[in-house]
C-alpha positions as CSV (number, residue, x, y, z in Angstrom):
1,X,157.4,124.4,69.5
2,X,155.8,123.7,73.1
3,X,155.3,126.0,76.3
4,X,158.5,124.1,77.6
5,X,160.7,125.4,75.0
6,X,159.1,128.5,75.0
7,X,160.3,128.9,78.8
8,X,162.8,128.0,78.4
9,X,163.8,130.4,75.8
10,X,162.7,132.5,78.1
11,X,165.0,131.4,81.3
12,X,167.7,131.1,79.3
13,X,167.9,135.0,78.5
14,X,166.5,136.1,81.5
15,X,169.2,134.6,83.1
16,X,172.2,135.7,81.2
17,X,170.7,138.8,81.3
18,X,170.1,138.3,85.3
19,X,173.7,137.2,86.0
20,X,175.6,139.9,83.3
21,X,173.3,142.9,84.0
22,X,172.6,142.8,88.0
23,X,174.3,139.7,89.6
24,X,177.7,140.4,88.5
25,X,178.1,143.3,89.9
26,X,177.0,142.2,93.2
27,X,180.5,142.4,95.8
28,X,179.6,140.3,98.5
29,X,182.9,141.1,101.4
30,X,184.7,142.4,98.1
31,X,185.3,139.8,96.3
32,X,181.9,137.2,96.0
33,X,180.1,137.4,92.4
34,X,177.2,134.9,93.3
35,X,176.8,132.8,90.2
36,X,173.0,132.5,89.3
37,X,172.7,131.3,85.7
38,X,173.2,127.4,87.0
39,X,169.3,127.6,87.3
40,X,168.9,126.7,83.7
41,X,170.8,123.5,84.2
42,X,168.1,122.9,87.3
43,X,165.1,124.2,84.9
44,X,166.5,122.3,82.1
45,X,164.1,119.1,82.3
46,X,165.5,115.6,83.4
47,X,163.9,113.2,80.3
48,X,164.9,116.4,77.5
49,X,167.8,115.8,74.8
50,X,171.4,115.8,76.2
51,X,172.6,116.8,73.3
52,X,170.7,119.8,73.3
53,X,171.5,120.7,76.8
54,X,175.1,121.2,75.7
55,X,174.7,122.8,72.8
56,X,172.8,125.1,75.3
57,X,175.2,125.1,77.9
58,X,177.6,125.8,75.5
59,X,176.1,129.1,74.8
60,X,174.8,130.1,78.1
61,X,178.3,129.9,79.5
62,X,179.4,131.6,75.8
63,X,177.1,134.4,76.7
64,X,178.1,135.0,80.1
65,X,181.6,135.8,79.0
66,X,181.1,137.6,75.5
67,X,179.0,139.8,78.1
68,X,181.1,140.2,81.4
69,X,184.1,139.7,79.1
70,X,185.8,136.8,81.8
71,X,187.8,135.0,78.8
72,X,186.0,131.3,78.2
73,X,185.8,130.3,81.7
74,X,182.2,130.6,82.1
75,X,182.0,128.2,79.1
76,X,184.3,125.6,80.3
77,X,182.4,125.4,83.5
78,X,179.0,125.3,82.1
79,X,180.0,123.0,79.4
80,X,181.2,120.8,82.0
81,X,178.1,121.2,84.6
82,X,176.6,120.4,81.0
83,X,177.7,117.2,80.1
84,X,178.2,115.3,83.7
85,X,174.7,116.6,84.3
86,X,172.9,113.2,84.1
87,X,175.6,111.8,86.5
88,X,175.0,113.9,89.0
89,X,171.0,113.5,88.2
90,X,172.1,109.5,89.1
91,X,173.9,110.5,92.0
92,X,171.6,112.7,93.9
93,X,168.1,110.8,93.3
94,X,169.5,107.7,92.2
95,X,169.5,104.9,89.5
96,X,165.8,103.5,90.3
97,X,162.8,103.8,88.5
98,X,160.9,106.2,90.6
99,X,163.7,109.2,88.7
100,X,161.2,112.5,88.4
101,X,161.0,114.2,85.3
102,X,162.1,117.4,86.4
103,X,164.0,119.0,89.3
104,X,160.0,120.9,90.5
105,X,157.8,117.7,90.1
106,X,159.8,115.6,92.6
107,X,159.2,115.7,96.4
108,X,162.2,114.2,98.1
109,X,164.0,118.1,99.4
110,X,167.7,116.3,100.5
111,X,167.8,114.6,97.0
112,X,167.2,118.4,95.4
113,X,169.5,119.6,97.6
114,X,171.7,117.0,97.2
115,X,171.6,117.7,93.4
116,X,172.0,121.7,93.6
117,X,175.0,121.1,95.6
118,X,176.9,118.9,93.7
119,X,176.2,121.0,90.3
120,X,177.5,124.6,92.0
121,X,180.6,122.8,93.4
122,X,181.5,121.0,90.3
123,X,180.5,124.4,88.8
124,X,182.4,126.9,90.9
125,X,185.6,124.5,91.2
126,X,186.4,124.3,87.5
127,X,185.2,128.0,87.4
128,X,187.9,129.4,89.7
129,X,190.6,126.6,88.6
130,X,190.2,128.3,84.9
131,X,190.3,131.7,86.3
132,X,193.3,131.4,88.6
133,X,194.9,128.4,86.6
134,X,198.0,128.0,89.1
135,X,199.3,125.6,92.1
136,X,200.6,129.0,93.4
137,X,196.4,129.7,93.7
138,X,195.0,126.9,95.4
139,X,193.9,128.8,98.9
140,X,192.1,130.9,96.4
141,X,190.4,128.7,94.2
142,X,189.4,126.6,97.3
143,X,187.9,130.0,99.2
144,X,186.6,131.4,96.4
145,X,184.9,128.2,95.5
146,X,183.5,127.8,99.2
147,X,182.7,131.2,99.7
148,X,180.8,131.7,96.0
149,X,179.0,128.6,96.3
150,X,177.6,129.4,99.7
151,X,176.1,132.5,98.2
152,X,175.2,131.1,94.9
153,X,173.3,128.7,96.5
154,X,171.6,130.7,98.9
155,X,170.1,133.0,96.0
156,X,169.5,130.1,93.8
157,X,166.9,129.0,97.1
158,X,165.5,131.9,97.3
159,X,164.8,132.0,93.4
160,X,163.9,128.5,93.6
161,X,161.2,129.2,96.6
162,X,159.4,131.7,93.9
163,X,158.6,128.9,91.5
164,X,155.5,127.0,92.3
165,X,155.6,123.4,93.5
166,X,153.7,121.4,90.6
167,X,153.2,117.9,91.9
């Protein structure tokens, strides 16, 4: 066992305990739980095993709802944030040689923003499609899925800005 898998052991309960324990009850205009625990998938390193990262995603997002008790949508989301993972990885820095390692050793900001982005969105809209699960719901699950993801991401930076820069 290495000091990567060691953190991330760590990371992974911190968060679940992060987002069950203090960040779900957070009630931002009433209705806004910011959704933290994505941070795994941007700790999670680029070159590790995909299988892994399922299996892990798998229980992150099991966690989250045996915890909160949200029914399975927490686990459909993250299995899916899961899985497409490496496509958005291609998508935001692209399909050249020059791919970094990890989210923290690479230098180009709009591609990690870029990359953040896309993973709360895909995130968030399958999230609030589970929850609602109804045409009659769609205002919702687009506001809700604008509205969380603005705020997830804004506390995600913030986290993000405590982790040093290793270059």
């Amino acid at each position: 066992m290495n000091i990567f898998s060691i953190s991330a052991i760590i990371t992974f309960i911190s968060l679940v305990l992060a987002q069950t324990l203090l960040f779900n009850h957070f009630y931002i205009f009433g209705f806004v739980n910011p959704i933290v625990y994505l941070l795994f998938f941007v700790y999670y390193r680029f070159e590790s095993n995909q299988t892994l990262l399922i299996g892990l995603a798998f229980l992150l997002g099991f966690f989250v709802d045996f915890i909160s008790q949200s029914g399975g949508a927490h686990t459909i989301a993250s299995l899916t944030v899961g899985f497409l993972r490496p496509i958005l990885i291609r998508y935001a820095f692209g399909a050249t040689m020059d791919s970094p390692q990890s989210y923290f050793t690479d230098s180009r900001r709009i591609n990690k923003l870029i990359f953040l982005v896309l993973m709360v969105l895909l995130h968030h809209t399958f999230y609030f499609t589970l929850v609602y699960f109804s045409w009659d719901a769609f205002y919702l699950i687009l506001r809700n899925t604008f509205i969380t993801s603005i705020f997830s991401l804004i506390l995600i930076g913030i986290i993000l800005s405590f982790y040093p820069n290793k270059k």
